[in-house]
N, C-alpha and C positions, 0 to 999 in steps of 0.2 A: 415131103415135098412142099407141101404149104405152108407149113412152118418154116423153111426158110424164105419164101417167097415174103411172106408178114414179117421177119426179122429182115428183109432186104427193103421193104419199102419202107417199115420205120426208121431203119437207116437214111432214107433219101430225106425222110420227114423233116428227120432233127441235122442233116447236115448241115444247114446252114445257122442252127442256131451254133454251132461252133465257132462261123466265120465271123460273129460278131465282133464288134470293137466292143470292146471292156473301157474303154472312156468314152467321156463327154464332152471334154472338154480338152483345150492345147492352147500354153501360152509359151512365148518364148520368156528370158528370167537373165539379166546381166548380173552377177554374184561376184564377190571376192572370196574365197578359199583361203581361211587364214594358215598360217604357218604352224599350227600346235594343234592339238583334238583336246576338247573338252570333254568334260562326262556329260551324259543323257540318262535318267533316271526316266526307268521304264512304269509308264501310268498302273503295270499290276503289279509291282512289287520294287522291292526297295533296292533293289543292283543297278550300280551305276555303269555304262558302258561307255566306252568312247566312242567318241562320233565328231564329224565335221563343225568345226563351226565358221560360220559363214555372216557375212554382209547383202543382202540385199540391195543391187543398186536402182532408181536414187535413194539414196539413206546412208546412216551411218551406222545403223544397229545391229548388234551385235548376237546372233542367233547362233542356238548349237540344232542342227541338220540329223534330226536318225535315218533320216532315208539314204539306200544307195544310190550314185550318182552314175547311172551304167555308162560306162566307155572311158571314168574320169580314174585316173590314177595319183594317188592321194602322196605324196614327198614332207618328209618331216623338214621343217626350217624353209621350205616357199611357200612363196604366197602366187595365187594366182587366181588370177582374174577371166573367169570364162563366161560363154553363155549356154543356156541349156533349155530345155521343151521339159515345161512340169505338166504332165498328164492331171488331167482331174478323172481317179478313178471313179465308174458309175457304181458299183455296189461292191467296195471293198467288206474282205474279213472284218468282223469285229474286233479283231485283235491288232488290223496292220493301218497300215497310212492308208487315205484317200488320193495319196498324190505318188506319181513317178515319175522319175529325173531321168532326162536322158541328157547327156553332155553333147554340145553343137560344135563349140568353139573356145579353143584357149587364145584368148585376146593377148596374155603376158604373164610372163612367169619371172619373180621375183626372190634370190634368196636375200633373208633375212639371218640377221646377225642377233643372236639371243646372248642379254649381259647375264653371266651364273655369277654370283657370289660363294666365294672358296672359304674357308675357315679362317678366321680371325679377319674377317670383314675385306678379303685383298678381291676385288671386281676384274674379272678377264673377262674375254667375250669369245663363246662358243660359237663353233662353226657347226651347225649342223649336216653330216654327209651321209 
């Protein structure tokens, strides 16, 4: 009987360290989502993975994104322009991001006409569906 009594209060103890927020920090983030995924070479090893790459607005530079962007659904050939809440995680894995993307808002969505070059130099332009 006592021992559950002492496993019920510890319970009470540590409830609330669970309700913590796991960030620090919240910014909102206006981005452009280009049309195509580049590769991300992971800091432990040499595999390249595809991932977003993205625009940071104001700017023009041109970043590739490992992180998922939760809510945002990725279309090969648009481009689109949204905003999002990038969390500053307080005491991420050593292995993961300091940061989480949560999608807010798709400001506009854009397809993009990709030119392929076909054999013997003849230039069409692919629709991506």
């Amino acid at each position: 009987m006592t021992r559950r009594i002492r496993i019920l209060l510890l319970g009470l103890l540590l409830s609330p360290l669970a309700c913590m927020e796991p960030y620090s920090a919240r910014e909102e983030i206006e981005m452009v989502v280009l049309e195509s995924l580049t590769g991300c070479r992971q800091w432990f090893g040499r595999d390249v993975t595809p991932c977003l790459e993205v625009i940071e607005l104001p700017g023009n530079a041109r970043r590739p994104l490992s992180e998922n962007i939760e809510g945002f659904r990725y279309e090969e050939g648009v481009r689109q322009r949204i905003v999002v809440a990038r969390y500053t995680i307080s005491n991420p894995p050593a292995d993961a991001s300091s940061y989480e993307y949560r999608l807010l808002q798709v400001i506009s969505r854009e397809r993009i006409y990709t030119p392929v070059f076909r054999p013997f130099g003849v230039l069409s332009e692919k629709t991506a569906d």
